[in-house]
Every structure is written in structure tokens, then in C-alpha cells.
N, C-alpha and C positions, 0 to 999 in steps of 0.2 A: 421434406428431408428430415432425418432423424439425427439431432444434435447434443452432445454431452458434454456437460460441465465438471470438471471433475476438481472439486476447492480443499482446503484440510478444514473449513467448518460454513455451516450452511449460513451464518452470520456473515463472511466475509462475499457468499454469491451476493443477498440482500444489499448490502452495502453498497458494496464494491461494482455490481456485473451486472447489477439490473436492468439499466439501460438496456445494456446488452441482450438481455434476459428477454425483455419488449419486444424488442426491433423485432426478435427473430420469432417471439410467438405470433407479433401484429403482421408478419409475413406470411404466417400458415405451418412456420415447420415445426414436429415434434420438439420439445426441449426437455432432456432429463435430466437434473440435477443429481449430483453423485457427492454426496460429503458427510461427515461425522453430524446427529442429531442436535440441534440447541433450538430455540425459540421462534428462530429466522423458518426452518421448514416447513412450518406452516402456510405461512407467508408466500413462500416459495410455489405450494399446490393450488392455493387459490386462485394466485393469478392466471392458474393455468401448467406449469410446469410438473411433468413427474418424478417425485423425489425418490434416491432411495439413499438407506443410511448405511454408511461406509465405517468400518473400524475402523478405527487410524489416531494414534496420538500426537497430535501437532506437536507435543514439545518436544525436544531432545533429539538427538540424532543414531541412532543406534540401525546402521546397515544392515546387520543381522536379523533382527528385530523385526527390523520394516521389510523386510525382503517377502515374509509372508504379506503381503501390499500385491504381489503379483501377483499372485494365485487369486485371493481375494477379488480384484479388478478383472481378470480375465473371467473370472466368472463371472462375473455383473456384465462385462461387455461381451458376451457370450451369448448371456440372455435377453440383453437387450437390442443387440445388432445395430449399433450407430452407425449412421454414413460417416461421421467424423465427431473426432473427441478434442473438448479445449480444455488443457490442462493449464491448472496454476497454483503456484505456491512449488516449493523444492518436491517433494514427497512423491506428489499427483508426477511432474514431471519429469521425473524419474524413472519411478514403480508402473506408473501408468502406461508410461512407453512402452516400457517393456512388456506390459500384458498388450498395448494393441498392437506392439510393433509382431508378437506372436499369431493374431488371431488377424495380421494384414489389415488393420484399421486404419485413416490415414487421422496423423494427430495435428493437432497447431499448441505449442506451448508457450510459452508466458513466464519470464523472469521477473518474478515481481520483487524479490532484492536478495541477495548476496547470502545477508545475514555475518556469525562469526566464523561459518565454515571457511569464508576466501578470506576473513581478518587474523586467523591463525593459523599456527603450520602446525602437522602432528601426524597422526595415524589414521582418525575422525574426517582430518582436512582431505588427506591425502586419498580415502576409499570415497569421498564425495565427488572428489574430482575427477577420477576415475571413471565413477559412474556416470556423471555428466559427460563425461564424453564416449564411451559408448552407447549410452539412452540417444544422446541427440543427434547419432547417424542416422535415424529414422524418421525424423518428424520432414511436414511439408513446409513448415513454419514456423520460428525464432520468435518472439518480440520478446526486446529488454526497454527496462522501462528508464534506462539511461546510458549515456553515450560509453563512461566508463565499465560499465557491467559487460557492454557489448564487444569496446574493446579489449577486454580483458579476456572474454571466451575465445578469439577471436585469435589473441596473439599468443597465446595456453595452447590454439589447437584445439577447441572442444570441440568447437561445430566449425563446420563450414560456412564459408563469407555471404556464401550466395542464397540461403534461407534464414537466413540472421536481418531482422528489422527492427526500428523502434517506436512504439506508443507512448504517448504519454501520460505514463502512469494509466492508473485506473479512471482518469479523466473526472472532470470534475460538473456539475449539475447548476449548470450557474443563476438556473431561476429558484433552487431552491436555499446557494447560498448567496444571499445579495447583500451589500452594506448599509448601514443605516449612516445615516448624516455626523458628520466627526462630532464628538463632544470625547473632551479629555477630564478623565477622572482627579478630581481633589489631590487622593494620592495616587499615583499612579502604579497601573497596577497590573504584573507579568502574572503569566499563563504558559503553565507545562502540561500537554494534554497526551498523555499516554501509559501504557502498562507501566507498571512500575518493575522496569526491570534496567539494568546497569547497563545494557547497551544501547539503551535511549538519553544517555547521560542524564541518568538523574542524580549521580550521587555528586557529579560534578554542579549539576544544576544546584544543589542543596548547598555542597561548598561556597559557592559563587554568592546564595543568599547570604549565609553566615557572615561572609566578606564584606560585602554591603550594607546587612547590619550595624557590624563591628565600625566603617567608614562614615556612621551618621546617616547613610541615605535614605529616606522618607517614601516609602514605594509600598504597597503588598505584591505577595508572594504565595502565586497559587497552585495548585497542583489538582489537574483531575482526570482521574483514570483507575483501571482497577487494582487492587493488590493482586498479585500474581507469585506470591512466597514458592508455592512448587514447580516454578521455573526454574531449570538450570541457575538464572541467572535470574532469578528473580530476588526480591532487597526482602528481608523478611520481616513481618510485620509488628513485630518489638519495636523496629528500626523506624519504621513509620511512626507509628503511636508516639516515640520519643519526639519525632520532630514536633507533633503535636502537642500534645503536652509541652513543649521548650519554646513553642509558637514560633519557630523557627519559616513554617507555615502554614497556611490555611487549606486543610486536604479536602476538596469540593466531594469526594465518591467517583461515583460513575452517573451515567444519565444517559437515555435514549436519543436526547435530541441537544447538540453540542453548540446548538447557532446561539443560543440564549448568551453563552460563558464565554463565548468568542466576543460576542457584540458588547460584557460586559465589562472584560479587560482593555489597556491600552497597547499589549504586543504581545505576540505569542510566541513562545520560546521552547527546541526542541534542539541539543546538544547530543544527535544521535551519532553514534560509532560511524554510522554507514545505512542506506537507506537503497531502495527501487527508487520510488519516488514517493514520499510521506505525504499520507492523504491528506492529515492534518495541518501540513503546512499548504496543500491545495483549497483546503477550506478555510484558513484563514487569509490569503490571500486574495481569494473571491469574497470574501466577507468586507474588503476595504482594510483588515488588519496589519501594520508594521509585522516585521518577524528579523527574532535574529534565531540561527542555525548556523550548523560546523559547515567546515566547506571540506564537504566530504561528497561521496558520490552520493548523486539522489538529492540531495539536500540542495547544493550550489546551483543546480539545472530550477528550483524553483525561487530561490531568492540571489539579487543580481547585488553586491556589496553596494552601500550607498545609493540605492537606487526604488528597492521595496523594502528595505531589511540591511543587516549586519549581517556578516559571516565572523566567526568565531573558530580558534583554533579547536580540534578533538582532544579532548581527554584534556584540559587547561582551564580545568577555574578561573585562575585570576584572571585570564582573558576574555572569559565570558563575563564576568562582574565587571570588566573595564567597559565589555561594548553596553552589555544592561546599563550603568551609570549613563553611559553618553546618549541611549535612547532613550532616559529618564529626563536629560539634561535637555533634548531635542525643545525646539517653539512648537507650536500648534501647526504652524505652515509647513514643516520639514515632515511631521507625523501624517498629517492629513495627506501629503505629496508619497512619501510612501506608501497609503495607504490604497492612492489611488494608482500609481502604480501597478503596485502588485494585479488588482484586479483588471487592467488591461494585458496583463500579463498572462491572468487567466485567459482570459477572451481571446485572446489573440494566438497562442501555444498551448491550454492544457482543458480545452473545451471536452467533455464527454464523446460530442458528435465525433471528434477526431478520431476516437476510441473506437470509435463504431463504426464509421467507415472505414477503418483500417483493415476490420476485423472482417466487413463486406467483402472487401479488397480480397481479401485473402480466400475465404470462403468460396467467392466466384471465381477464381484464380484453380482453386481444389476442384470444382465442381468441372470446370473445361475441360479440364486433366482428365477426368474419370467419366465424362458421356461429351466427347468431342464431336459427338452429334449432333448434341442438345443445341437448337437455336437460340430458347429463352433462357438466359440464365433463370438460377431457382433465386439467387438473390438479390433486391433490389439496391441503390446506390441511396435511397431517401430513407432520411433517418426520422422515424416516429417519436412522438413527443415519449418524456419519460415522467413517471410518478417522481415525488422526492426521495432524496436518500433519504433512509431512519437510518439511527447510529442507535 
């Protein structure tokens, strides 16, 4: 069978869908990768999959704009003739629909999070929403990657109830994030791993340092992730380099491989507006890591208050410097109990295989539909081993 991926960058299938990406080539059927060129596309043909590269500006949201996204996709799905397309990311399921919902393709899409569009009201918010619910009278298949995402489409009116389901998250690869044996650092020492842009709370995150500073407490303060100045919403990088320079904190960069910086902090800390479900906070979790995070959608489904982590009010410094103080203040036995926590947590709710059977689920679900003849399904319910994530 002839299967399509359609992402806003080929780093995110790599990451994110590889799993996925296996299962279905270690079963026999075609897989095309469809998304913007970066480093990951490579990666992507070798193992087998055929890529092709898609124009598309993942940032910013401009309707107009992206509307040429239809023409674009319906030719590529045109020439390529999928039996079925998986869309993800806003863009893809949107624009994508609309080219297969044209050329009668049947889709499965994938709410992988919200973002600012459902966080603010306006004209941007409102032709989103819009779209959203015309695009998703068509698809065979929903998944939101949190309970409030879902209900929120749901009680909006975008889709209907009845192909609407949920994954968790992008699932997470648990033999390649394992914990290593507690040992707490000297000073102790938090971990912000993401873009640097103002909807992952970083400027709150930075506040919250300065406060802790200023309060005497004895911690480092990490930050690592890319600079991202030509995002909408990205912190620009005068703004960085200050904190630098004022040693406010220590900016690690970026890095391919995130287990190293996990394993070398004592919590991971991610103060985001709103979330699908943060990878980051799935890999530190499977790492044996403490976390504190807002209790906002996406965020609270992966950390349980008191239990693996803190939750934190959104958009509130001081309350994020009150819970960091108290997880700095935690004994060794409360940290390590957190720690272990969360990764039964993993294991238990946010395994990959979950991901994957869902996605079987769904697939064989499509397939009866469309050859109710067929005795053998084309696809199977066992999930094949997966390589590691790279980051």
C-alpha cells in the first residue's frame, strides 16, 4: 500500500514518526515523505522512504499565503497516487485536506497542538478556526494528542465526535531514553530545553531565575535550545547574549543528541503557554527526570502535581521560582521518587508502540472500508523494533 506523510519539516518525521515510519516500511508498504528540505531528508531515503520537498513556511500563519499549500499538495498527491495520507502539524492539516479531500484521497490527521491560534482571539484566530472546521469534514481519522485539544474541537463544533481520537503524543522510545542511577548535583541544577521563543515561557522562565538569584538560592540555570529571532514570537538575540553576558544563565546551544543534558541536570523545566503533548517533557520523564511545567493543556496529561514534577501557574514567575525553590529544597528520596515515577509513567501511558498501534488501528479500520473484500488485512497489529530517536 502507498502511504504519505505529510510534516512542515523533514526533521520533525525523523524525530518525531520514525517509529512509525518502520513499522510501515518493515510491513512492505510504499512510504512517501512529503515536507520542507533540512538535514533529516536524507536520513529519511535511506532507510527506505521516498521523499519529496515541499514549500511551505512553518512559521507564521498567513491564510492567504499558505492557501497556495493546495495547489502545491494536490499536485504532489496527484503524482504520487497515495492510498492514504497522514497529516500533521496545523498547515499539512489543513491545506493537505483540502488537496486530498479534492482528488478523493482518504486522510488520517494528527493534532499535534493548538499553538497561539486557540490562545488568542482576532481575525488570524478566527479564519483558522474556520478552516479547521471545514478541512475536517473530510478526514477518516482525528487524533489529538490531548484530552483538552479534543474537547475543545469538539464542543467549537469542528469535527465530529465520531472520528475524533487520542494518541499519546508522538510517543516516546523508551530503550533509547533510559535513566541512569540518581546522583544529585552539588548545585543543583534546572534545565530549559526548547526554541527560544515566548510561548515556551522563557521570558518567564528567565524572570523566575533572576528571582532566585536575587532570594540567595544556590542552583544553575540552564537553557538549551535554538535561537529562533525570525519567529513571530521569537526573543531576539541582543536579548539572549544579555542574559549571557549578565550570567543570568548558562545557554548550552543546540545539540543532536539531548540524553547527555537531561542526564546532567537535576529537573527539567518547561513554562509553556500551551502544548499537544511536549516531547521534551516525554523525554525527560523516561530519563528518570523530576519536571516542573504549567498546568496547561499537553503539559499536565504528562506531569501529575506532586507525583513526578510540579505544575506551575502560566504566564506567573513568581510561582514558577516558588515551585523551582521547593524542588531545589526537595531530599534525595523525594527527587529520585519523582523520578521514578514519571518513567513508569512513560511505560505505562506514553510508550511509542501505543502510537503505533493506534495508527494500525486506524489504517486497518481504512483499509476494510475501501476493499471489504479483502480477507488479509494489509496491516499488521505487531509492532517492529524502532532505531533511536536523533534530536
Amino acid at each position: 500500500m502507498k502511504i504519505a506523510l505529510v510534516v512542515n519539516t523533514s526533521w520533525n518525521i525523523y524525530n518525531f514518526r520514525f517509529g512509525l515510519v518502520k513499522t510501515l516500511l518493515n510491513q512492505g508498504h510504499e512510504v512517501h515523505t512529503i515536507a520542507p528540505r533540512d538535514r533529516c531528508a536524507n536520513y529519511l531515503t535511506l532507510v527506505g522512504c521516498k521523499h519529496h520537498d515541499l514549500h511551505m513556511d512553518s512559521r507564521g500563519a498567513n491564510p492567504f499565503r499558505d492557501a497556495s499549500l493546495i495547489a502545491e499538495l494536490w499536485s504532489m498527491y496527484r503524482r504520487i497516487k497515495p492510498d492514504v495520507v497522514l497529516h500533521y502539524t496545523i498547515k499539512p492539516n489543513i491545506y493537505g485536506t483540502f488537496a486530498a479531500a479534492l482528488l478523493k484521497i482518504p486522510v488520517i490527521n494528527n493534532v499535534c497542538g493548538l499553538g497561539t491560534v486557540f490562545l488568542k482571539s482576532g481575525f488570524t484566530s478566527s479564519v483558522a478556526k474556520f478552516l479547521y472546521k471545514i478541512a475536517f469534514r473530510f478526514p477518516q481519522k482525528v487524533f489529538f494528542q490531548n484530552p483538552d485539544d479534543l474537547r475543545l474541537f469538539v464542543e467549537k463544533k469542528l469535527i465530529a465526535p465520531e472520528i475524533a481520537d487520542r494518541v499519546p503524543g508522538s510517543g516516546i522510545d523508551l530503550n533509547h531514553f533510559t535513566p541512569k542511577p540518581f546522583a544529585r548535583n552539588k548545585s543543583f541544577t534546572f534545565l530549559l530545553i526548547s526554541r527560544l521563543i515566548t510561548d515556551k515561557g522563557v521570558m518567564e522562565y528567565i524572570e523566575a531565575v533572576k528571582q532566585l538569584k536575587a532570594g540567595g538560592v544556590d542552583a544553575r540555570f540552564q537553557i538549551l535550545g535554538a535561537k529562533d529571532p525570525e519567529h513571530k514570537r521569537g526573543i531576539k538575540v541582543a536579548t539572549v547574549e544579555r542574559w549571557i553576558a549578565d550570567e543570568v544563565i548558562e545557554y548550552l546551544g543546540t545539540t543532536s543528541d539531548v540524553r547527555p543534558f537531561i542526564h546532567h541536570a537535576d529537573c527539567i523545566v518547561l513554562p509553556s503557554y500551551r502544548e499537544g503533548t511536549p516531547r521534551v517533557l516525554l523525554e525527560a520523564a523516561s530519563s528518570g527526570k523530576p519536571i516542573i511545567t504549567t498546568d496547561v493543556a499537553g503539559c499536565r496529561q504528562v506531569v501529575e502535581h506532586n507525583y513526578n514534577g510540579l505544575l506551575c501557574r502560566m504566564k506567573d514567575p513568581a510561582d514558577l521560582a516558588e515551585k523551582m525553590s521547593a524542588m531545589a529544597g526537595f531530599d534525595a528520596v523525594t527527587l529520585k521518587s519523582f523520578g521514578e515515577n514519571g518513567r513508569r509513567k512513560m511505560e505505562r501511558e506514553f510508550s511509542e508502540s501505543l502510537v503505533i498501534s493506534k495508527y494500525l488501528q486506524a489504517l486497518n479500520g481504512l483499509e476494510r472500508e475501501l476493499q471489504s473484500d479483502e480477507e488479509i488485512p494489509f496491516f499488521s497489529e505487531s509492532i517492529h523494533s524502532t532505531p533511536a530517536t536523533v534530536h
